[in-house]
N, C-alpha and C positions, 0 to 999 in steps of 0.2 A: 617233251618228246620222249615216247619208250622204245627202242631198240632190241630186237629180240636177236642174240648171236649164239650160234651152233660153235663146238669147237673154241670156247670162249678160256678155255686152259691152257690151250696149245702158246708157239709161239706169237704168232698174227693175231688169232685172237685174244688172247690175254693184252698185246700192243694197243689192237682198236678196241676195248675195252674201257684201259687206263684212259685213251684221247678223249672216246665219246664222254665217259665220267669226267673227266675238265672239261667240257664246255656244257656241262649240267641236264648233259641228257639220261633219262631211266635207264637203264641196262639189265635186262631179263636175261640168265642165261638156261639155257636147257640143259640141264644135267640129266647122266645116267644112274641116280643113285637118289634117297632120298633128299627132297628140298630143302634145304636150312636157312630159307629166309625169303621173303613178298622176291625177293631181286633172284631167283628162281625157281623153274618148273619143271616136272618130269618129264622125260621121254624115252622111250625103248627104242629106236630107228630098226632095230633087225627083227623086232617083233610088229614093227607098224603103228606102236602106241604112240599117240599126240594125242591128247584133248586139243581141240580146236578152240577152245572158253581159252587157252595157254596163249593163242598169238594176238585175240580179238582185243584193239585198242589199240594196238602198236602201230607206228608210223611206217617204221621198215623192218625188215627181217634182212641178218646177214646172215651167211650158212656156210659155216668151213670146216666143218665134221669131217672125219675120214682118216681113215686107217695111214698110217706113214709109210712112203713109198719107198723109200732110200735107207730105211734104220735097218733093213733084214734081208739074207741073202735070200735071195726071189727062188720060190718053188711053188708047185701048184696050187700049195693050201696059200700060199701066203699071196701070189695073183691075187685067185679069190676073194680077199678078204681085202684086197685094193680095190679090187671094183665094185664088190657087194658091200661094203661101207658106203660109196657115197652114192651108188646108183638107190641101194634100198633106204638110206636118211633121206637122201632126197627124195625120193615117190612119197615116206613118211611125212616128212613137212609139207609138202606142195599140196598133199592133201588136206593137211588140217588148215592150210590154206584158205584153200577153195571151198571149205565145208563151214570157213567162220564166220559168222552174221554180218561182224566188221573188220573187214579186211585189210591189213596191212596194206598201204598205198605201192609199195617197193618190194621187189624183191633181189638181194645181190647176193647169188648162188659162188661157192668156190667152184675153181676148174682151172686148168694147166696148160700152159705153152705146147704141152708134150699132143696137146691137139694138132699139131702142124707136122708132127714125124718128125724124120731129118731132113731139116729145109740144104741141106749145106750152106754153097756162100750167097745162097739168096735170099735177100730182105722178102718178108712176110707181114700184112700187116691184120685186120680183123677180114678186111675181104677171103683171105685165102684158104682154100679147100682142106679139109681135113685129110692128113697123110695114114702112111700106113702105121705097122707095127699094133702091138698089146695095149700101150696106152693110150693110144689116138683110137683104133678101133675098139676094144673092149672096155678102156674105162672111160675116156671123155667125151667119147660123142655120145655113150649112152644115157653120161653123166649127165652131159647138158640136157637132151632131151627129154629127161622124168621135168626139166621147170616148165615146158610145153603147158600143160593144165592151166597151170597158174597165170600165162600171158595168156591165154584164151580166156581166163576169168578177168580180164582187165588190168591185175597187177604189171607195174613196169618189172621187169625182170631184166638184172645184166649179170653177166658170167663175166664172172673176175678170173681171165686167164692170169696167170701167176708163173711168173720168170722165178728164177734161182734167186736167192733170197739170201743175204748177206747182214748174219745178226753174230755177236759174240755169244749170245744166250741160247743157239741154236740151231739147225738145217746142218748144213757142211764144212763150214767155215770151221768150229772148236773143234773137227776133225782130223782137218789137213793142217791147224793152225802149228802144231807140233810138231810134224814132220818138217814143216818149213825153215821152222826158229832153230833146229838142228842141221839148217844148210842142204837138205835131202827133197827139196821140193823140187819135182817133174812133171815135165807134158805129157797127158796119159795120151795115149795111141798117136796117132799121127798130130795132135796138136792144132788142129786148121779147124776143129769141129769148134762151132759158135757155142757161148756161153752167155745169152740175155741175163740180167741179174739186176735188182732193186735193191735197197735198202728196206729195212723194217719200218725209220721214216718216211721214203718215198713212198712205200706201201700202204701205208695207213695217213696218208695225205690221200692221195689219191683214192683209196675206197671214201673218205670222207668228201671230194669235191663228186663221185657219183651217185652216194647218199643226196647229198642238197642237190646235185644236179636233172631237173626233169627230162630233158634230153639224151640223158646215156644210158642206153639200152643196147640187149644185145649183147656179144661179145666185147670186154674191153681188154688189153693188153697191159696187166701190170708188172710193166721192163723198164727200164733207164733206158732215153734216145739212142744210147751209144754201147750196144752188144760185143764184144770180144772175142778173141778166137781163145781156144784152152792155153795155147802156149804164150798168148800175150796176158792171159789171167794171171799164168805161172810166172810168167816175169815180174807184172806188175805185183803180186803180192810176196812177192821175195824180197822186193824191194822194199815192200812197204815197213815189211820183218827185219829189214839190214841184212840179208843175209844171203849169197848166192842161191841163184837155180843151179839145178845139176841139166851138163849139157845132152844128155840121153832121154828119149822118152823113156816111160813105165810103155811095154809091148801090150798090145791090146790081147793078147793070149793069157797074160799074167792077170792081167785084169779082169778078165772071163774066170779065171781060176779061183781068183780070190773073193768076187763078188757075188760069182754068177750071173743068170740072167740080166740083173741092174744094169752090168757093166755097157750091154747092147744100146738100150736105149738111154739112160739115164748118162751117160758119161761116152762113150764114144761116137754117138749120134749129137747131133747141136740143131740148133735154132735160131735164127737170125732173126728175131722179132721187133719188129718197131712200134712202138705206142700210138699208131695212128690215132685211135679216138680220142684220145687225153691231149695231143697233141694239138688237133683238129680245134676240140672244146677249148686251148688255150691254156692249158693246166702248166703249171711251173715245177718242175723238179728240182729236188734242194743240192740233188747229187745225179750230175749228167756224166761224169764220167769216172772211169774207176778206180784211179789212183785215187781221187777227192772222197771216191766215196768208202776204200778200204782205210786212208787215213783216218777220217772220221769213225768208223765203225769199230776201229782199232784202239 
C-alpha cells in the first residue's frame, strides 16, 4: 500500500508517518525542496506545481500542509499566509488529483474545529453549521471546499477536523508546560470557553481507522468524547505537574496585548466538539479523558 502525506515533517504528520511505516505501508512524502530519495516528490503548492505521474498508484493521499496558526502574533501578512497555505496546497493537490490516470481511491484533507466558531457551552457534532469569525469563514470553509473536485471525481474525501492537540514534542503544551511547573498556571479570560483536545495517539489512530474505513466521508471530528472547559484544563494540568493553579484568570485584555489577534479566536473563544462520526463507526479511544490522557503524554 503507498500513502502519499503532505506536511509529513510537521508534528501529526511526521506521527502518522512513523505508524503507517510499522505496519509496512509505502510513504511518499511531498516536499518543497529537492527529492532525496523513490519515498519522495516535489511540489510547489503556492506556485500550483504537482505532477500528477506524483500521486498515480497511491491508495490514499493524506494532506496536512499549512502554515502554523498559533506560533505568530496574528497580523495581516500572517492571516494570509494561514489561509493561502492550505486553501492554494489544497486546489494544488486536488488537482493533480483529478488530472491522474490512477487515482488515489481516498482522500483525507486536514481542517479544524475552528470551523464551528465559538460553539460556547454547546455540544457540536459533524452535523453543525459553520460559525462565524476569520478561521471558520476565511480559512476552513474555503479550505474544505478546494476537495469539492476531487469528490466529484469519485475520490472518498474526509476532512480531518482537528481539536487541540496534546504532544510534548509540540502545538501548546511545551509552551505553557513551564509556566505551570513554576506554580504560575491560569485561566485565560473567563475560563468557561471549551477546549476539545486529542492525543498525538488518539490522532493517528483514528486518521488510520478512516484510512481503512470506506464509510468515513465528509467531515470527521478528530476530539477525545470528553472536551473541557479552560479552567478545568488549568486545573487538571496543574495537577498533573504537582503544582498549584493560580486562583486569578490571565484578563482577556492582557491576552489581546500579548498575542494579538490569536488571542480572539484561538484561546478565548472554545468549542464543544464531539466525535460523532468515529463514535458512530464504533472507534475506541485510548484516552477519553484528560487527566488519563495529560498523564500519559507527560
Amino acid at each position: 500500500m503507498t500513502i502519499i502525506v503532505t506536511g509529513a515533517s510537521g508534528l501529526l504528520g511526521s506521527a502518522l508517518t512513523a505508524a503507517l511505516r510499522a505496519e509496512d505501508a509505502r510513504v511518499v512524502r511531498l516536499v518543497r525542496r529537492e527529492p532525496r530519495g523513490a519515498d519522495e516528490a516535489f511540489w510547489n503548492p503556492a506556485e500550483g506545481v504537482l505532477d500528477p505521474a506524483a500521486v498515480e498508484g497511491a491508495q490514499a493521499v493524506v494532506h496536512l500542509a499549512g502554515a502554523g496558526i498559533g506560533d505568530r502574533r496574528w497580523n495581516a501578512d500572517v492571516k494570509r499566509e494561514i489561509a493561502r497555505s492550505r486553501i492554494e496546497g489544497t486546489r494544488t493537490l486536488v488537482r493533480a488529483l483529478t488530472e491522474a490516470d490512477a487515482r488515489p481511491e481516498a482522500l483525507l484533507s486536514g481542517s479544524a474545529i475552528g470551523f464551528y466558531g465559538d460553539t460556547g457551552d454547546r455540544e457540536v457534532d459533524e452535523t453543525a453549521p459553520p460559525g462565524e469569525g476569520f478561521l471558520a469563514q476565511e480559512v476552513v470553509v474555503p479550505w474544505e471546499a478546494e476537495t469539492e473536485p476531487a469528490r466529484e471525481a469519485g475520490i472518498r474525501v474526509a476532512l480531518l477536523r482537528t481539536g487541540l492537540v496534546l504532544s510534548r514534542e509540540g502545538g501548546m503544551l511545551p509552551k505553557i508546560l513551564p509556566i505551570f511547573k513554576l506554580g504560575l498556571g491560569a485561566p485565560l479570560g473567563s475560563g468557561r470557553q471549551y477546549w476539545s483536545w486529542i492525543t498525538v495517539d488518539d490522532w493517528v489512530g483514528a486518521v488510520l481507522r478512516v484510512l481503512r474505513d470506506p464509510g468515513l466521508s465528509g467531515p470527521v471530528n478528530l476530539t477525545a468524547p470528553h472536551p473541557v472547559t479552560n479552567a478545568e484544563f488549568t486545573k487538571t494540568l496543574a495537577h498533573a505537574v504537582r503544582r498549584p493553579a493560580m486562583p486569578l484568570a490571565v484578563p482577556g485584555f492582557a491576552l489581546k496585548t500579548a498575542i494579538g489577534g490569536f488571542a480572539d479566536e484561538g484561546v478565548l473563544t472554545g468549542q464543544r466538539v464531539l466525535p460523532g462520526r468515529l463514535t458512530e463507526a464504533g472507534h475506541t479511544f485510548r484516552h477519553i479523558r484528560l487527566g488519563d490522557a495529560l498523564t500519559a503524554v507527560l
